[in-house]
mmCIF file of the N, C-alpha and C atoms, coordinates in Angstrom:
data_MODEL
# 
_entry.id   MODEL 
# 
loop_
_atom_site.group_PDB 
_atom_site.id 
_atom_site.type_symbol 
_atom_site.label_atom_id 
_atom_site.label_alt_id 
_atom_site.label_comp_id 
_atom_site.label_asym_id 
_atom_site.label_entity_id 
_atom_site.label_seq_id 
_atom_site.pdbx_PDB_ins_code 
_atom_site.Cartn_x 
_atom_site.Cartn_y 
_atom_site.Cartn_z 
_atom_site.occupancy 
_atom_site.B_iso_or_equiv 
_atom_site.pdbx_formal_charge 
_atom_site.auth_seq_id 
_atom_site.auth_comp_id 
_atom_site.auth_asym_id 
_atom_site.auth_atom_id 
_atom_site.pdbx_PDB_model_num 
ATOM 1   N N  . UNK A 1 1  ? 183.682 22.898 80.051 1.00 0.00 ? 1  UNK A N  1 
ATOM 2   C CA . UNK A 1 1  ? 184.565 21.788 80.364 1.00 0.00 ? 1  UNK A CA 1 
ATOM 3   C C  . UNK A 1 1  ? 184.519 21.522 81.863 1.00 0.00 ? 1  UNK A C  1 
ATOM 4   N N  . UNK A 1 2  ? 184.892 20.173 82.048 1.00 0.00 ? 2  UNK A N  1 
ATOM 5   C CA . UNK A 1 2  ? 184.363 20.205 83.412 1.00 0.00 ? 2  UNK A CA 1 
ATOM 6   C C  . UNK A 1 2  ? 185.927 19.972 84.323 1.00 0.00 ? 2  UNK A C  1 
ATOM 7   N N  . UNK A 1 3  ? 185.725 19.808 85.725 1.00 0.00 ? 3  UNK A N  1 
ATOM 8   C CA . UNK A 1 3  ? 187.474 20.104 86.220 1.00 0.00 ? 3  UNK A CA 1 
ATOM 9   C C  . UNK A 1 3  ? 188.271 19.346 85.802 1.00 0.00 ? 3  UNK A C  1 
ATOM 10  N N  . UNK A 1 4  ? 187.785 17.633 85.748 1.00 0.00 ? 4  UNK A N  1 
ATOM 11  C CA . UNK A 1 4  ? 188.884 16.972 85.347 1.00 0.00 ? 4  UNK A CA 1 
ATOM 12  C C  . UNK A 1 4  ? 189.037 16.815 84.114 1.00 0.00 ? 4  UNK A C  1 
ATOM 13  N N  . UNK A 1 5  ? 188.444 17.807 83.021 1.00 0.00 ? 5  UNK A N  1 
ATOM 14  C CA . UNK A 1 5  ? 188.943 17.787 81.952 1.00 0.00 ? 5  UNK A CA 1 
ATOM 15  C C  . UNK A 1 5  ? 190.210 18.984 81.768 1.00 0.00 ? 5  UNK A C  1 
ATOM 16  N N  . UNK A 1 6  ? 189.663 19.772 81.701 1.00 0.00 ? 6  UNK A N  1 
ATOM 17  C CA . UNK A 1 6  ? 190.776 20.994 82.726 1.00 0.00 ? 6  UNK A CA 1 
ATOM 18  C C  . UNK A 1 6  ? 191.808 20.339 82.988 1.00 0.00 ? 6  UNK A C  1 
ATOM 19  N N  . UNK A 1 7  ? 192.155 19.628 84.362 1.00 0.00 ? 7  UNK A N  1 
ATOM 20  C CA . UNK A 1 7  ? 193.340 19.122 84.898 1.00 0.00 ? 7  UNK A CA 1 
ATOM 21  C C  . UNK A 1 7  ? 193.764 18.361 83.902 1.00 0.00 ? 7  UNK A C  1 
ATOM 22  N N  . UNK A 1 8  ? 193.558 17.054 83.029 1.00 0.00 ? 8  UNK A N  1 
ATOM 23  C CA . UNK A 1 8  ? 193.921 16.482 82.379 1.00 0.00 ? 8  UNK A CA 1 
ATOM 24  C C  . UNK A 1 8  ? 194.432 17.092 80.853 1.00 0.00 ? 8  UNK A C  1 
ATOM 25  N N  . UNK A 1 9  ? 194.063 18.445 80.746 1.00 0.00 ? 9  UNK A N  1 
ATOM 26  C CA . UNK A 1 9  ? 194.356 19.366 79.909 1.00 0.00 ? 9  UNK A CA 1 
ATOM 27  C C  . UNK A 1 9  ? 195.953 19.796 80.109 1.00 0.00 ? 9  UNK A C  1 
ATOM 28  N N  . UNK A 1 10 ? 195.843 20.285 81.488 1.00 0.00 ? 10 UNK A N  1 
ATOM 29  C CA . UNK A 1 10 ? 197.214 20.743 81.881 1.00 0.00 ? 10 UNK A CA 1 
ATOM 30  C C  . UNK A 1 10 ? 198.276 20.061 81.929 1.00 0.00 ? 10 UNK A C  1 
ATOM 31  N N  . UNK A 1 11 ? 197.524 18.933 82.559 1.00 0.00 ? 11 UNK A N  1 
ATOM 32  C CA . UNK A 1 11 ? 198.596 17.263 82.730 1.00 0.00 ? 11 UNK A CA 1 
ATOM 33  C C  . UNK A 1 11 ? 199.352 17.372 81.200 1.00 0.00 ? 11 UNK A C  1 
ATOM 34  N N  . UNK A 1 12 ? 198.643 17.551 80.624 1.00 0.00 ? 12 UNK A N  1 
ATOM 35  C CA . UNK A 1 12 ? 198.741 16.788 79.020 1.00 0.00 ? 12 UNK A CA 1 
ATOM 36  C C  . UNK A 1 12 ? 199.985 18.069 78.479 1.00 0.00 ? 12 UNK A C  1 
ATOM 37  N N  . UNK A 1 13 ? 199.617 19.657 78.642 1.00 0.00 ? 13 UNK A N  1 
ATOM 38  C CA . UNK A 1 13 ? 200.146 20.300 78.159 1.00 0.00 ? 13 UNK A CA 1 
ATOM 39  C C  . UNK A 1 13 ? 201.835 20.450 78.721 1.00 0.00 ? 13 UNK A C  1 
ATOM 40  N N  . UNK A 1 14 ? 201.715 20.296 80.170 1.00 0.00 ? 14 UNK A N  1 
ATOM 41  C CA . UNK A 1 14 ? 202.449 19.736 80.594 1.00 0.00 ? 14 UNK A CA 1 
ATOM 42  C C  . UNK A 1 14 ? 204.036 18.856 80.394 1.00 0.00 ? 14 UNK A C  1 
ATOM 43  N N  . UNK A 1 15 ? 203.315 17.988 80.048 1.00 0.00 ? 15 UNK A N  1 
ATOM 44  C CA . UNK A 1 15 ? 204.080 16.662 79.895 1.00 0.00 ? 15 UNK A CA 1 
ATOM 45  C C  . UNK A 1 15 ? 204.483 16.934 78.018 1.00 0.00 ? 15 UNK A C  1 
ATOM 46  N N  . UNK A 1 16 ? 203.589 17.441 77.220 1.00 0.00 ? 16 UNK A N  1 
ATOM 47  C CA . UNK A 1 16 ? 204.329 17.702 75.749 1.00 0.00 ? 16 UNK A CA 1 
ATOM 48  C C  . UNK A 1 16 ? 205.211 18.559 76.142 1.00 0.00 ? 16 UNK A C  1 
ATOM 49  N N  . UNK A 1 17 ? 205.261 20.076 76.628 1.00 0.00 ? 17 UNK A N  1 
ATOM 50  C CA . UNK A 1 17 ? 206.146 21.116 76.553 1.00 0.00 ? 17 UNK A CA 1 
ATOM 51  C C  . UNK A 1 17 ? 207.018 20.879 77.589 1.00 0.00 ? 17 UNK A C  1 
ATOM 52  N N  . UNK A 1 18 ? 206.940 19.954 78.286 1.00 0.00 ? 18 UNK A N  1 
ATOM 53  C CA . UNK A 1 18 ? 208.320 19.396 79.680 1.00 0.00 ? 18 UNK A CA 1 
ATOM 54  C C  . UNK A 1 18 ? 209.046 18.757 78.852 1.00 0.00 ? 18 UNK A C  1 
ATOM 55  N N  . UNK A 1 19 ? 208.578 17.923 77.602 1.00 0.00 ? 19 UNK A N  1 
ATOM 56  C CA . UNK A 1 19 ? 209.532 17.051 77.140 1.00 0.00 ? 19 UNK A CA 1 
ATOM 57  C C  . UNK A 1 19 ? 210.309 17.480 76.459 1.00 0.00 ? 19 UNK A C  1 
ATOM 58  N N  . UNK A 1 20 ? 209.644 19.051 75.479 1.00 0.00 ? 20 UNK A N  1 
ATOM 59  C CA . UNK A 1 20 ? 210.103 20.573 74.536 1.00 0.00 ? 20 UNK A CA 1 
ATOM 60  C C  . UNK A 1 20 ? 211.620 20.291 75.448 1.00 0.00 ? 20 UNK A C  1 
ATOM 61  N N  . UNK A 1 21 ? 210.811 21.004 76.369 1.00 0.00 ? 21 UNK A N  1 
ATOM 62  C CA . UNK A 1 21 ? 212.274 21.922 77.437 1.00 0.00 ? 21 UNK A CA 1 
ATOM 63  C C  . UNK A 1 21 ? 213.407 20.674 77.657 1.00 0.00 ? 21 UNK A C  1 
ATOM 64  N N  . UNK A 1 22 ? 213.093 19.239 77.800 1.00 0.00 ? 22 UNK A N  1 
ATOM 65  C CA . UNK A 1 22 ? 213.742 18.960 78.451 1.00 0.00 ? 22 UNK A CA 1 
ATOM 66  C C  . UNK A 1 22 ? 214.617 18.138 77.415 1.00 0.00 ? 22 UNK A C  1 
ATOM 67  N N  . UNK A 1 23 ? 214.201 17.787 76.103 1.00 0.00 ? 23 UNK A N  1 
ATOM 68  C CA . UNK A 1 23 ? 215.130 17.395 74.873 1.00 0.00 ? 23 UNK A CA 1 
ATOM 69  C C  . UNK A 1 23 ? 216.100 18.782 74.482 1.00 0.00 ? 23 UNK A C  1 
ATOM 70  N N  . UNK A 1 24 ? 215.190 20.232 74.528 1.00 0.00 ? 24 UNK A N  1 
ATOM 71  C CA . UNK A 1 24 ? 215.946 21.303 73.987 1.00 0.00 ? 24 UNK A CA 1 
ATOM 72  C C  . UNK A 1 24 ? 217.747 21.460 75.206 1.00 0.00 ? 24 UNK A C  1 
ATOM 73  N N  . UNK A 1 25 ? 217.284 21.327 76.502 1.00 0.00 ? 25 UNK A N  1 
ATOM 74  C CA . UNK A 1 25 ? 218.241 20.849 77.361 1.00 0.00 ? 25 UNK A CA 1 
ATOM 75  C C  . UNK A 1 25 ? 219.101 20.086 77.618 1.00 0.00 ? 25 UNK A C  1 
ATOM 76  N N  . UNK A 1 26 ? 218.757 18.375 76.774 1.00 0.00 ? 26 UNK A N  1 
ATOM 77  C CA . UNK A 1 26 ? 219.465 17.517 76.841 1.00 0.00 ? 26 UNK A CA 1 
ATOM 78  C C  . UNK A 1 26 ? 220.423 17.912 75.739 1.00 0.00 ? 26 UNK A C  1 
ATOM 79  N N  . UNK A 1 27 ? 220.040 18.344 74.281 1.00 0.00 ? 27 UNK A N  1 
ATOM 80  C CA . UNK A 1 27 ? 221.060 18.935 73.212 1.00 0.00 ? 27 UNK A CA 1 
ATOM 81  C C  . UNK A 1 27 ? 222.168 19.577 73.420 1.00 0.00 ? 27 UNK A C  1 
ATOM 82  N N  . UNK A 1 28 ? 221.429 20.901 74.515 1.00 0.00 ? 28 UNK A N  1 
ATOM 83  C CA . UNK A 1 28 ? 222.184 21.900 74.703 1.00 0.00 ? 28 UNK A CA 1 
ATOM 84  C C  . UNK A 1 28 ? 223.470 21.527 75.417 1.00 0.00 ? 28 UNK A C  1 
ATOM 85  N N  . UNK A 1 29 ? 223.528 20.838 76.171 1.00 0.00 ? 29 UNK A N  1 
ATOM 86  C CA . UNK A 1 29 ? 224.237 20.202 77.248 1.00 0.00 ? 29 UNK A CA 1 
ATOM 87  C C  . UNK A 1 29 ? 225.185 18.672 76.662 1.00 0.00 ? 29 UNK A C  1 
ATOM 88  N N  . UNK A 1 30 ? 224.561 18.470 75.842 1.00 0.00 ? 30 UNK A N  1 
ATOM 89  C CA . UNK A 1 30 ? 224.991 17.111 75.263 1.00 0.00 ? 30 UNK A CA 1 
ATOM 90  C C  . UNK A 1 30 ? 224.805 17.199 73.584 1.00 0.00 ? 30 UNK A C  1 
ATOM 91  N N  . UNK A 1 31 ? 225.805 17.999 72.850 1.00 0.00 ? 31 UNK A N  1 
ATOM 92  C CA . UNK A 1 31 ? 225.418 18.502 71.697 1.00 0.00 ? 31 UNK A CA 1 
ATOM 93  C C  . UNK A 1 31 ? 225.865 17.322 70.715 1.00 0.00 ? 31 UNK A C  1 
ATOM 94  N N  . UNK A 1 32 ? 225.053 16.868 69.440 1.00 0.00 ? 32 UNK A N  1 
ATOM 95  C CA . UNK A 1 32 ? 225.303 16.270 68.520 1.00 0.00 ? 32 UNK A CA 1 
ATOM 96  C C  . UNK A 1 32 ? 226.964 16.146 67.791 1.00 0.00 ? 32 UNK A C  1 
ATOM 97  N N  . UNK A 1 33 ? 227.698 14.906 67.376 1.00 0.00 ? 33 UNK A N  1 
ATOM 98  C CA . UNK A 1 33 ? 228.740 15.238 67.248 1.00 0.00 ? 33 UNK A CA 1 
ATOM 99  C C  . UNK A 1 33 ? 229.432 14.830 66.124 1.00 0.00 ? 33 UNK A C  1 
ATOM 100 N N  . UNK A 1 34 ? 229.251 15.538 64.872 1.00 0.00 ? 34 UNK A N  1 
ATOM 101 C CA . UNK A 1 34 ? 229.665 15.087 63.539 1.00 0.00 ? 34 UNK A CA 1 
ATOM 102 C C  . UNK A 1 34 ? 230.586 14.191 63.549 1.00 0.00 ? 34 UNK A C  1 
ATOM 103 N N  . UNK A 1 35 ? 230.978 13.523 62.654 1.00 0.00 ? 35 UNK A N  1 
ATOM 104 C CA . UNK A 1 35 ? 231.855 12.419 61.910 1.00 0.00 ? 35 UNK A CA 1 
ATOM 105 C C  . UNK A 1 35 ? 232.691 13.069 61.329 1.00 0.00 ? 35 UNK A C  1 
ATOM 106 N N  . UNK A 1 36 ? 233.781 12.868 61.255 1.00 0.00 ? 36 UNK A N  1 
ATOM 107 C CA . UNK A 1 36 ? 234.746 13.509 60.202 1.00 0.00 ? 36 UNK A CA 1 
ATOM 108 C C  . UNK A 1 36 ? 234.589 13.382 58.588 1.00 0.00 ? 36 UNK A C  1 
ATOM 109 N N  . UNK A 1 37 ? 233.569 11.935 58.415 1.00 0.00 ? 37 UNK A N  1 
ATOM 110 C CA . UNK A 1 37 ? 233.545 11.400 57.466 1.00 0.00 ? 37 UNK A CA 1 
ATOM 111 C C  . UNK A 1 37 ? 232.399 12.561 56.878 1.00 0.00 ? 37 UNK A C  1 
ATOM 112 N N  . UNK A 1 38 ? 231.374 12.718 57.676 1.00 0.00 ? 38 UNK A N  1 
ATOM 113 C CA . UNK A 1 38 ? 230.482 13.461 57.471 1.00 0.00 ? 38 UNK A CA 1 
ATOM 114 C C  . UNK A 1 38 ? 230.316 14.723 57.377 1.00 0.00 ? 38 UNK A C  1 
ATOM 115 N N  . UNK A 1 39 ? 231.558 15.058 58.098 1.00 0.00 ? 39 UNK A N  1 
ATOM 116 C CA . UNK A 1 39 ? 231.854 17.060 58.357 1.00 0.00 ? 39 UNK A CA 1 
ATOM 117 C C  . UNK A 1 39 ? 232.527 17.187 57.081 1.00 0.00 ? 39 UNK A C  1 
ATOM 118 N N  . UNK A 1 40 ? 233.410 16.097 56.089 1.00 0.00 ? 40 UNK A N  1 
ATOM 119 C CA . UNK A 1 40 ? 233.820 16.419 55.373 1.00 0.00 ? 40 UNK A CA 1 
ATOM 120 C C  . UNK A 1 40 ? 233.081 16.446 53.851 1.00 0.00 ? 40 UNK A C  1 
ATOM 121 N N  . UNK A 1 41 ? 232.052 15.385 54.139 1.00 0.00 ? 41 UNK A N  1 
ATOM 122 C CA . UNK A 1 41 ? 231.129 15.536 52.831 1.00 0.00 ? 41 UNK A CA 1 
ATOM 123 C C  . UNK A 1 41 ? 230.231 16.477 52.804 1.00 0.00 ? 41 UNK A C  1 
ATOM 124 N N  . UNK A 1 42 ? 229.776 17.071 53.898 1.00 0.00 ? 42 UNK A N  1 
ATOM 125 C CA . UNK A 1 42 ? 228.854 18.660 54.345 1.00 0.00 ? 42 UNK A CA 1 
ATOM 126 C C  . UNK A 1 42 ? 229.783 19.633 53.602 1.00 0.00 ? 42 UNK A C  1 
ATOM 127 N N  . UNK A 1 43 ? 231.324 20.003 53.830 1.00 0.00 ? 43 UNK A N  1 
ATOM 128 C CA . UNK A 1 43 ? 232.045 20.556 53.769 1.00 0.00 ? 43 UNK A CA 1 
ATOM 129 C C  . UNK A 1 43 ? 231.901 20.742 52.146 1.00 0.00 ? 43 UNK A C  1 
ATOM 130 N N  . UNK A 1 44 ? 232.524 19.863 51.679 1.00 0.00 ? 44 UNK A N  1 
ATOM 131 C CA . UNK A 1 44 ? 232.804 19.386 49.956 1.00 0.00 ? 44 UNK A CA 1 
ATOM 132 C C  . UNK A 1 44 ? 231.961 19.884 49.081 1.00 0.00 ? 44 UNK A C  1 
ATOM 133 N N  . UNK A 1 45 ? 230.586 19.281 48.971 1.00 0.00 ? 45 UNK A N  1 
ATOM 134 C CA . UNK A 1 45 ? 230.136 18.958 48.330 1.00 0.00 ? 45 UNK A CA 1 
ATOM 135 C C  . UNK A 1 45 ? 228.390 19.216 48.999 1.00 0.00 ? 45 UNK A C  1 
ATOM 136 N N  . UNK A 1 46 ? 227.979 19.476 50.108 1.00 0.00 ? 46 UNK A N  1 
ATOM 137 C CA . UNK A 1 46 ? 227.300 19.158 50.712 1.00 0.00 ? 46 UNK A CA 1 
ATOM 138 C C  . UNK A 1 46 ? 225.981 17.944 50.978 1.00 0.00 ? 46 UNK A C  1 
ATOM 139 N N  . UNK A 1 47 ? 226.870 17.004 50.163 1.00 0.00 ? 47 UNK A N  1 
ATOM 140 C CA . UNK A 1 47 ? 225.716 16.064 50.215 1.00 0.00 ? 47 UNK A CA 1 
ATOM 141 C C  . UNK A 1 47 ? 225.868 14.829 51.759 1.00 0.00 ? 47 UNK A C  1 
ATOM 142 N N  . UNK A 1 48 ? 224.635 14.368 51.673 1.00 0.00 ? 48 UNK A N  1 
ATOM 143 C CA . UNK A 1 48 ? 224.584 13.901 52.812 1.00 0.00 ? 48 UNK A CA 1 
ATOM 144 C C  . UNK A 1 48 ? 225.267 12.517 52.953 1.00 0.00 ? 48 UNK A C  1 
ATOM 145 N N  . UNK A 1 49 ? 226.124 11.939 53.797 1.00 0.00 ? 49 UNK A N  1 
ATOM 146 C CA . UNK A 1 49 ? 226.282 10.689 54.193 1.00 0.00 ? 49 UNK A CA 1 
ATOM 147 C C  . UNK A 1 49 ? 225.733 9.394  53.832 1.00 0.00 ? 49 UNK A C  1 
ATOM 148 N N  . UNK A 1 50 ? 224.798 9.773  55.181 1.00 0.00 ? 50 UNK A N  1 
ATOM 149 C CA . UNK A 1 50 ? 223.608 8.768  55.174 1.00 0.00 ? 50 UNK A CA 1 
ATOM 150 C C  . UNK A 1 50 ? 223.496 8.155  53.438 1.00 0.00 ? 50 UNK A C  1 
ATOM 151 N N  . UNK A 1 51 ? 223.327 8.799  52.684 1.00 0.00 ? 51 UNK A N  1 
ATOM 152 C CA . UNK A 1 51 ? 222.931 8.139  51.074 1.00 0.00 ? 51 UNK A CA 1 
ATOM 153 C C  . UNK A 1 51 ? 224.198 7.017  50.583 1.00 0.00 ? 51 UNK A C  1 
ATOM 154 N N  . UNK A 1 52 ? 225.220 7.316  51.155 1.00 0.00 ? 52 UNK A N  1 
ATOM 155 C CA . UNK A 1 52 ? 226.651 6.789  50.701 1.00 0.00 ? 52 UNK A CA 1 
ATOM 156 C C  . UNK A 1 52 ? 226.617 5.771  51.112 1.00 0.00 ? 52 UNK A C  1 
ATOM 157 N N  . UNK A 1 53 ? 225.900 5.285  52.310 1.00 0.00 ? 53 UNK A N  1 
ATOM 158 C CA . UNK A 1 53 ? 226.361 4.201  53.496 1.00 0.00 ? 53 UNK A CA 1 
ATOM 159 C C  . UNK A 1 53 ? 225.463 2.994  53.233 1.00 0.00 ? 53 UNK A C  1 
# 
């Protein structure tokens, strides 16, 4: 392989596993936030929402 395939390798690996870290970060920090409507049909019955709506 030659260098700038290399570099453009890293670039690449880079930029997928920065985006890993940096969605796994945005979650962590900013966590998803059920519905009542939805915590309660998880709860119940466990079926999903989304199908109801």
């Amino acid at each position: 392989m030659s260098t700038s395939a290399v570099v453009m390798m890293i670039i690449a690996l880079l930029a997928v596993w920065g985006g890993l870290g940096m969605a796994l970060l945005n979650l962590k920090r900013h966590p998803e936030v059920i519905d009542d409507e939805e915590a309660d049909a998880v709860l119940h019955d466990g079926a999903s929402v989304s199908s109801l709506r």
